[in-house]
DOKE-557929 format. One record per residue (C-alpha): residue in one letter; x, y, z. Coordinates in nm, 4 decimals. Example, Ala and Ser with C-alpha at 12.3 -4.5 7.8 and 13.67 -1.06 7.14 Angstrom:
2
rest=a	u=1.2300	v=-0.4500	w=0.7800 $
rest=s	u=1.3670	v=-0.1060	w=0.7140 $
***
This chain:
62
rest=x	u=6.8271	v=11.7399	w=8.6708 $
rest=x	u=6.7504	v=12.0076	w=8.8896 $
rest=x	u=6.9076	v=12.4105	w=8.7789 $
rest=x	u=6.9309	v=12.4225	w=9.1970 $
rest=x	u=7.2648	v=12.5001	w=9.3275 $
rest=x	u=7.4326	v=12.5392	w=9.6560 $
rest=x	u=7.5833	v=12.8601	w=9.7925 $
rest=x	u=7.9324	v=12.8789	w=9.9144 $
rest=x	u=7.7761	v=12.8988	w=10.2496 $
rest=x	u=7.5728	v=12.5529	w=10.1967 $
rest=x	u=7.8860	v=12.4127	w=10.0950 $
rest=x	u=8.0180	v=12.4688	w=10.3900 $
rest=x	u=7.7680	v=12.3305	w=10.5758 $
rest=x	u=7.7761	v=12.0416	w=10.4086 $
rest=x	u=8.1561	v=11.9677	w=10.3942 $
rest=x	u=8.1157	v=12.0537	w=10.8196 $
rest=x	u=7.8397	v=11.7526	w=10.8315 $
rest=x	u=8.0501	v=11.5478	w=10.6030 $
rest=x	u=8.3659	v=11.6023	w=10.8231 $
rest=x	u=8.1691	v=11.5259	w=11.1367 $
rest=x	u=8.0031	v=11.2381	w=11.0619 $
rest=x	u=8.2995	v=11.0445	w=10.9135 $
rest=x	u=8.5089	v=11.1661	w=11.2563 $
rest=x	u=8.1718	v=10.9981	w=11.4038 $
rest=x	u=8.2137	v=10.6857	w=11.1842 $
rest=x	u=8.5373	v=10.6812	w=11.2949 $
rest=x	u=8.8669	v=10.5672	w=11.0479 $
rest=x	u=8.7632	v=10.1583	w=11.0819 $
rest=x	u=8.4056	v=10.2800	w=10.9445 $
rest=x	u=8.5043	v=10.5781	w=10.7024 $
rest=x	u=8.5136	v=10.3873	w=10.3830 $
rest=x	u=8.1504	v=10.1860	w=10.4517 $
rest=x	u=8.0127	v=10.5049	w=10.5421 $
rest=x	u=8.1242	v=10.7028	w=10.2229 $
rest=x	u=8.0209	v=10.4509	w=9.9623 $
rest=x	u=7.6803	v=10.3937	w=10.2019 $
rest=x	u=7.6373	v=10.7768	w=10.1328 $
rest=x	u=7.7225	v=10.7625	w=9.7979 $
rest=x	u=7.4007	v=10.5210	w=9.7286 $
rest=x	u=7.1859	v=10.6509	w=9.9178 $
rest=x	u=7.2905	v=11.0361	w=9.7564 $
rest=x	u=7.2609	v=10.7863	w=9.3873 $
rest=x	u=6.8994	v=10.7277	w=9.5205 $
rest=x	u=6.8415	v=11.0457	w=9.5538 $
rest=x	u=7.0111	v=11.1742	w=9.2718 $
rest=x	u=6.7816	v=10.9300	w=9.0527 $
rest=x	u=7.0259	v=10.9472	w=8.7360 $
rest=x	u=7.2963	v=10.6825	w=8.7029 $
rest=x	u=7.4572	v=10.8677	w=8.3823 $
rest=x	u=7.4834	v=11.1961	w=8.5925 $
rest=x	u=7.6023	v=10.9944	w=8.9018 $
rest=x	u=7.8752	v=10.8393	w=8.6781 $
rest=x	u=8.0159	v=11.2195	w=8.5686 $
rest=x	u=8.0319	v=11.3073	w=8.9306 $
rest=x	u=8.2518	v=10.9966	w=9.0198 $
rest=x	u=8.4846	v=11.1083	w=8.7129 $
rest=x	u=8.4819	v=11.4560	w=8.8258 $
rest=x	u=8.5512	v=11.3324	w=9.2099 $
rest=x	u=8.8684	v=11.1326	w=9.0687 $
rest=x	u=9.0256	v=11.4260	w=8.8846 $
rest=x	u=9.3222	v=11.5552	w=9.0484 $
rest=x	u=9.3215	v=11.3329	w=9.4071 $
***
């Protein structure tokens, strides 16, 4: 795992692109898109044990 972390300002961007491309997706679309992101970020990511903390993290408090 990478010690590489975002700034608040990167976060932003990101949560901007995130917000845009789902209102692109549109709300018929939203849910494919999100879980195709989330495999293709798992991909990425390259560590299914780390990719399982952030899905228990993402469910806290929603």
């Amino acid at each position: 795992m990478s010690d590489q972390q975002l700034t608040i300002g990167g976060l932003e961007t990101v949560y901007d692109a995130l917000a845009t491309a789902i209102d692109q997706a549109g709300a018929d679309k939203a849910q494919l898109f999100l879980v195709k992101l989330a495999l293709l970020n798992a991909k990425a990511l390259a560590d299914e044990n780390l990719f399982q903390q952030q899905i228990s993290v993402a469910l806290q408090d929603l």
